[in-house]
C-alpha positions in Angstrom: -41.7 11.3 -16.4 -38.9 13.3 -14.2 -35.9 14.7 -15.2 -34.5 12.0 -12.8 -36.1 9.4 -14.5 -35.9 11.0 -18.1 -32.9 8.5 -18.7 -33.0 5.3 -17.5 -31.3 4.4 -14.5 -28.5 1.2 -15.6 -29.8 -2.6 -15.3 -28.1 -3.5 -11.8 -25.3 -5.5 -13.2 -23.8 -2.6 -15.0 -24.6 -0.4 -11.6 -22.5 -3.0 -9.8 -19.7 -2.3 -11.9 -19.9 1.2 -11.7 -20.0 1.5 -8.0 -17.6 -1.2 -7.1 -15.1 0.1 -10.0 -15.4 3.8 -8.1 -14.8 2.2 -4.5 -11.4 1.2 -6.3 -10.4 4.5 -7.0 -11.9 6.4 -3.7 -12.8 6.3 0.2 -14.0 8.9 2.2 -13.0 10.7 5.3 -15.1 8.5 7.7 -13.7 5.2 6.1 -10.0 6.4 7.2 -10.9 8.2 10.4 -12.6 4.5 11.4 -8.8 2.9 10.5 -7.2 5.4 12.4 -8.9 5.2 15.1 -8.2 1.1 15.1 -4.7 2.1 15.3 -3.1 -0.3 12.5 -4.3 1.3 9.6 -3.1 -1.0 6.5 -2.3 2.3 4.2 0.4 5.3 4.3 -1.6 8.6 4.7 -0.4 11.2 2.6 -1.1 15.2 2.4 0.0 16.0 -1.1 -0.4 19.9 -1.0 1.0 22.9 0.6 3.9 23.9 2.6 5.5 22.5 5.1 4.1 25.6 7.3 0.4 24.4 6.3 0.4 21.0 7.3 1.7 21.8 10.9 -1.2 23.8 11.1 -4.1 21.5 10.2 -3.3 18.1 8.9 -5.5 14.6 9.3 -4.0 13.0 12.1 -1.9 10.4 10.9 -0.9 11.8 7.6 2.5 11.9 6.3 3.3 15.7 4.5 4.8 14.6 0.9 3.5 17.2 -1.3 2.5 15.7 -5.4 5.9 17.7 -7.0 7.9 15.4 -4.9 6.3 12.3 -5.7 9.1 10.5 -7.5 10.3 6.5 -7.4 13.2 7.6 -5.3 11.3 9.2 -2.5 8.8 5.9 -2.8 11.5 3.4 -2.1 10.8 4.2 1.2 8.0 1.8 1.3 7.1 -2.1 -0.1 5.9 -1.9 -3.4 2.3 -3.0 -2.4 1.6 -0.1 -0.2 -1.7 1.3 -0.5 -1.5 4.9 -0.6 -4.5 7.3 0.3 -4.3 10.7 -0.8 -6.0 13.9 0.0 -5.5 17.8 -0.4 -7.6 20.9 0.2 -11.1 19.4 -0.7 -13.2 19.3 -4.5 -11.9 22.3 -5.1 -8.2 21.0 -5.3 -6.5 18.6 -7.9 -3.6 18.2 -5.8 -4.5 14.6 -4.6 -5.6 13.7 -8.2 -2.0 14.6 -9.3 -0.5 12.7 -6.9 -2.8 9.3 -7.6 -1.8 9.8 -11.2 1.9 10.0 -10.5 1.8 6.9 -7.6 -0.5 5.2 -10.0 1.8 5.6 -12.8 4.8 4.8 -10.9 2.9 1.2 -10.1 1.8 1.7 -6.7 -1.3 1.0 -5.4 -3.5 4.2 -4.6 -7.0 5.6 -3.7 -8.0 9.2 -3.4 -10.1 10.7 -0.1 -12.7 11.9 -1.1 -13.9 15.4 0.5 -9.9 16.0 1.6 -9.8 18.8 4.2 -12.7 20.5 3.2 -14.8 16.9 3.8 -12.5 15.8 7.1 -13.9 19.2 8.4 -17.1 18.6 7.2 -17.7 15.4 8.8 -16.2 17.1 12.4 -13.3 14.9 12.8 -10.2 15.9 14.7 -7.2 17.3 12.8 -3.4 17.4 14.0 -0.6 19.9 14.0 2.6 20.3 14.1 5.3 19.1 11.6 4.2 15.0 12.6 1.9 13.0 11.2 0.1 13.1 15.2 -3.1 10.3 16.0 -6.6 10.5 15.6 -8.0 9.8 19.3 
């Protein structure tokens, strides 16, 4: 016996549940470059870390700059109540986009963290923006 197969893999009802229940809570950089690149994505974009400085550098095209510490129900009035919200910072090293799913998700809004965040948009070689708007992915 392997140390992969040491403990048993889950009976594929309880797998199901696993994976469809983490789809719920993530996506990945290639799922929202494809929506970009559709041009009517049906979720807000949002780059929940740094300074304003940073994200005119190198932000994911179509990604709004509202960093986690300013998260609050005020500043989300701005949108419908069901918005989906994506999230990303830095990459797997960064909590940033965690902290901010926990505050949309505790304000009741609807929210699902990137996977990978800069780090994995880089990764994959997909096209960032700059400058102080959110830009397009082409």
């Amino acid at each position: 016996m392997s140390i992969v197969s040491e403990t048993p893999a889950a009976d594929s009802s309880r797998a199901y549940e696993h994976f469809s229940s983490k789809l719920a809570f993530e996506t990945d950089c290639d799922d929202v470059a494809t929506v970009l690149r559709g041009g009517d994505p049906d979720f807000v974009l949002l780059h929940v870390v740094g300074t304003p400085e940073a994200y005119a550098r190198r932000h994911v095209p179509g990604a709004l700059h509202l960093p986690h510490k300013e998260i609050s129900a005020e500043r989300m009035e701005e949108w419908p109540d069901d918005t989906l919200f994506v999230v990303y910072c830095a990459g797997p090293h960064c909590n940033g986009a965690d902290k901010a799913a926990m505050k949309l998700s505790r304000l009741g809004r609807k929210v699902k963290l990137m996977i990978g965040g800069i780090t994995g948009w880089e990764d994959e070689g997909l096209e960032f923006a700059s400058g102080a708007l959110p830009g397009r992915l082409t």
